[in-house]
C-alpha positions in Angstrom: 49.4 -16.0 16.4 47.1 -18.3 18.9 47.3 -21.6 17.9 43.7 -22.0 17.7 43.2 -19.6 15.2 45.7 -21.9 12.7 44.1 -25.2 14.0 40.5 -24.0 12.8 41.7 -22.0 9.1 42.8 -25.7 8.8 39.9 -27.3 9.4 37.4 -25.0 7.8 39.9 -24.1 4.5 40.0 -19.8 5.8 42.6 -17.5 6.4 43.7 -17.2 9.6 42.7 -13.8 9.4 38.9 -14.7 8.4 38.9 -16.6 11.5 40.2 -14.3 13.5 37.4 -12.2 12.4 34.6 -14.3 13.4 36.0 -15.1 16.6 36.1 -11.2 17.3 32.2 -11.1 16.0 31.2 -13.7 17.9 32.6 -11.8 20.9 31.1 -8.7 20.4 27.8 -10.9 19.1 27.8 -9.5 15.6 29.0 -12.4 13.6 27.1 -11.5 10.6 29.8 -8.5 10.0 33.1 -10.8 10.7 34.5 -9.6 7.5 32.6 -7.7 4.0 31.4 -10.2 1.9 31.9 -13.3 4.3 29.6 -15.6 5.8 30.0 -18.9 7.4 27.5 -21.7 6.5 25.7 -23.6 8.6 28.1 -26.6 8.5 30.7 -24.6 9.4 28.7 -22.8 12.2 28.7 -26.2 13.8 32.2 -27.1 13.2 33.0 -23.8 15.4 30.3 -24.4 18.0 31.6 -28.1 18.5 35.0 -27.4 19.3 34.2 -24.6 21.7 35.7 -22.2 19.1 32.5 -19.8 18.9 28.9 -19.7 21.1 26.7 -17.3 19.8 25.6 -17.5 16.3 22.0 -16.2 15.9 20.0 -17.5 13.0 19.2 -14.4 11.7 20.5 -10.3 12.1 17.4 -8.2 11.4 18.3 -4.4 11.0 16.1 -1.9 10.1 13.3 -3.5 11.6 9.5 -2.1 12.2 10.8 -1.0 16.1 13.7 1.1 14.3 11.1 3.3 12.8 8.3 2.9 16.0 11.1 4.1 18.4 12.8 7.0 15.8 16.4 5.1 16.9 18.2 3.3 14.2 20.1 1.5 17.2 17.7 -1.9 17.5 18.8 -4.8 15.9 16.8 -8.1 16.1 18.0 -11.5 16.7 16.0 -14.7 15.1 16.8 -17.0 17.5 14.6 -19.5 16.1 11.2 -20.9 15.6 8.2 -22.5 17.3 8.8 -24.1 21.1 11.9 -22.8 22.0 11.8 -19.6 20.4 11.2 -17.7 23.9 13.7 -19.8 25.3 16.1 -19.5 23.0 15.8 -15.3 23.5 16.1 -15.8 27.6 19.7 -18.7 26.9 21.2 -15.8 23.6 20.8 -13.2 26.4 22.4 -14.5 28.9 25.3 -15.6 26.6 24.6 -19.0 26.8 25.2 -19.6 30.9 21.6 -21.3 30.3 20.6 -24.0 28.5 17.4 -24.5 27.0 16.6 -27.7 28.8 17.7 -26.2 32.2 15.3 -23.4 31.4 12.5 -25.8 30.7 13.4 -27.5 33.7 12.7 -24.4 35.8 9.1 -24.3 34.1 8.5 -27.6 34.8 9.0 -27.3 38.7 6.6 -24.9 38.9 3.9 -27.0 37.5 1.5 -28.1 40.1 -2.7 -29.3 40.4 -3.3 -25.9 40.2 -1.7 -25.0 37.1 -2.6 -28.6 35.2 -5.9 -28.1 36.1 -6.7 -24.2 35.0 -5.0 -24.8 32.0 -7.1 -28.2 31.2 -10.4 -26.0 32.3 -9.5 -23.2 29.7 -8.8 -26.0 27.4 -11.7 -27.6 27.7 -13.9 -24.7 27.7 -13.0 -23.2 25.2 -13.1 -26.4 23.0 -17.1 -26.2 24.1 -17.6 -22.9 23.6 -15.7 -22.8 20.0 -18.2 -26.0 19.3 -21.6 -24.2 20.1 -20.4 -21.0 17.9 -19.6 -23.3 14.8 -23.1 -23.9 14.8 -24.6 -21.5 15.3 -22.8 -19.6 13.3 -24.0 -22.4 10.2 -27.4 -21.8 10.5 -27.0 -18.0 11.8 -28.5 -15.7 8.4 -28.0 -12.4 10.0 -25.2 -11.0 8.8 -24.2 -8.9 11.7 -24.8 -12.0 14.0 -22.8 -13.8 12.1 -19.7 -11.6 12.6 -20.6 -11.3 15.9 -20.1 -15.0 16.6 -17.3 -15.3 14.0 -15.2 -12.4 16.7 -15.7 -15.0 19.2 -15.0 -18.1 17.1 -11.8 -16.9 16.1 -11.1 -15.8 19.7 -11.9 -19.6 21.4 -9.9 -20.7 18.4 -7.2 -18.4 19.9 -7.3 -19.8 23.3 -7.0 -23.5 22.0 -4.0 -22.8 19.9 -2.4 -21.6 22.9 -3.2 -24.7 24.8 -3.6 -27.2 22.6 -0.3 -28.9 24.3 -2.4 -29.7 27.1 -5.4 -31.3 24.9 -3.8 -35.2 25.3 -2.4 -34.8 28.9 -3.7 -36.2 31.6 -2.0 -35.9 34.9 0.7 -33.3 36.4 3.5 -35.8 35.5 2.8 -35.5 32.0 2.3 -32.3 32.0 5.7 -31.8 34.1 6.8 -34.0 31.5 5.9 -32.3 28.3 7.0 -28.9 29.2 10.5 -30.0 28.6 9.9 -30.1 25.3 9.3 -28.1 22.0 5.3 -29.4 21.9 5.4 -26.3 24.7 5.5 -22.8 24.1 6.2 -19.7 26.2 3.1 -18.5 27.6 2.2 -15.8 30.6 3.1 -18.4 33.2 6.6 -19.0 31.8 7.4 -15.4 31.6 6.3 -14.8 35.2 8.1 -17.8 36.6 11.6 -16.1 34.4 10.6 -13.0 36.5 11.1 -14.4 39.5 13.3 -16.9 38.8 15.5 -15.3 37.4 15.1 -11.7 38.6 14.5 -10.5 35.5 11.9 -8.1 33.5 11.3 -8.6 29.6 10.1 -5.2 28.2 7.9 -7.1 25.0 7.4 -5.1 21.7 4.2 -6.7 20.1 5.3 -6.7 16.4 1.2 -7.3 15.2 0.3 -4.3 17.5 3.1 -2.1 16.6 3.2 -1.3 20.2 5.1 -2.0 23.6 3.9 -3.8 26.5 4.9 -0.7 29.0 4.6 -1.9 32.4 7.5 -3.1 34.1 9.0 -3.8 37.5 12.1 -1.4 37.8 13.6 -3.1 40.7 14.9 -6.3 38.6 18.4 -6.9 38.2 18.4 -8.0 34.4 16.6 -6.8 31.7 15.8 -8.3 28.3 14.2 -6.3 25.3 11.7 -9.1 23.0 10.1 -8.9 20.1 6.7 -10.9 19.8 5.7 -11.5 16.4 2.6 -13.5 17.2 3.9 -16.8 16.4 7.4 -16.6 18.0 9.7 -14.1 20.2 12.8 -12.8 18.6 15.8 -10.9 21.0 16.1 -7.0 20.2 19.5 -5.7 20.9 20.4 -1.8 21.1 23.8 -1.0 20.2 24.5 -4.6 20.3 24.1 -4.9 23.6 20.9 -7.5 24.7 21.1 -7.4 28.5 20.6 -4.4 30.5 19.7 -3.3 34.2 17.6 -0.9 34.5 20.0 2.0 34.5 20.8 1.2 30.7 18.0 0.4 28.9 17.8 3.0 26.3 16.6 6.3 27.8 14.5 7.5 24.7 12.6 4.1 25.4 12.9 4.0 29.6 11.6 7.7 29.4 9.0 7.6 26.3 7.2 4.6 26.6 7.4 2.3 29.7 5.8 2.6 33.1 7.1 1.2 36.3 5.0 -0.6 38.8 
């Protein structure tokens, strides 16, 4: 019996066996079935991560989710890899088995950021922050009724845009903003994914969880490819067959042949 197996039953108070078990799981990414009726806690998650003993432990095992039934394939799984900031960063590091950190990932964001970038974002900002403004207003002393749902459409869609860049409402230079992106206070946006695309030579096929639909285009010439959820406040990692990387020659056929188009 490997040693480490007895070292950490000792620590933790489990069989060696039960150990054993989640090791496996952790191997195969499927920790949530190490062993009927078992389930580490949180504390102990950490215990194991520490020493080195497991690295994957997603935060949550979705089955039968809303893409099992959209796709007819009981196969997908989804992985809650967490919430807010990181949560698209946290999918890119779980499928790539952890060879990339969070902060290194953030890091490749934030080399990208240049005048260009600081000041579109700080003009969408800002405009929108007007525009949402002059729709309040009119909207209070607006009595049509059908007006009034006209400019609600749009209020709710400048309110939109500022929740998406609201990060960049207090910055004022590219260094902060270079600065900031490193941090949860950002979130994944088009930019990110493109930079990951290059990057990283790899293509995120994106299920939109609100829409119930897929975003279908897609480069077929990457050499990675990651299957996401987006359920309009955070990305989640799909696997099939619990498998959560693919090239292009095995992402699922039903879904390579029945709903995406290459560019």
């Amino acid at each position: 019996m490997d040693k480490k197996f007895i070292l950490v039953s000792k620590i933790l108070e489990l069989s060696v066996d039960k150990v054993k078990a989640v090791y496996e799981a952790s191997i195969r990414d499927d920790i949530f079935n190490a062993s009927p009726g078992f389930k580490l806690d949180d504390d102990d998650v950490k215990v194991l991560r520490d020493v080195g003993f497991i690295r994957n432990y997603p935060t949550k095992y979705i089955k039968d989710s809303w893409i099992n039934e959209f796709t007819s394939d009981n196969n997908y799984s989804i992985i809650d890899v967490g919430k807010y900031g990181d949560s698209f960063f946290n999918v890119v590091r779980h499928a790539f088995n952890d060879s990339i950190s969070v902060s290194s990932l953030r890091e490749i964001i934030s080399n990208k950021i240049d005048s260009d970038i600081y000041n579109t974002w700080k003009d969408l900002y800002r405009s929108a922050r007007y525009e949402y403004n002059i729709n309040i207003d009119m909207y209070k002393f607006t009595k049509n009724k059908g007006k009034k749902k006209e400019i609600e459409r749009k209020i709710n869609s400048y309110n939109k845009v500022l929740r998406s860049y609201d990060f960049i409402s207090n910055i004022d230079s590219v260094e902060e903003l270079k600065e900031l992106v490193k941090t949860k206070k950002y979130f994944a946006n088009e930019f990110t994914i493109s930079t990951f695309r290059d990057e990283l030579d790899v293509e995120f096929i994106i299920f939109d969880a609100s829409k119930r639909t897929i975003i279908k285009n897609i480069d077929n010439n990457k050499k990675h490819y990651i299957l996401v959820n987006y359920t309009g406040d955070r990305y989640q990692l799909i696997t099939y067959k619990n498998k959560y990387l693919f090239t292009y020659d095995t992402i699922p056929i039903k879904l390579k042949n029945g709903y995406l188009i290459n560019k």
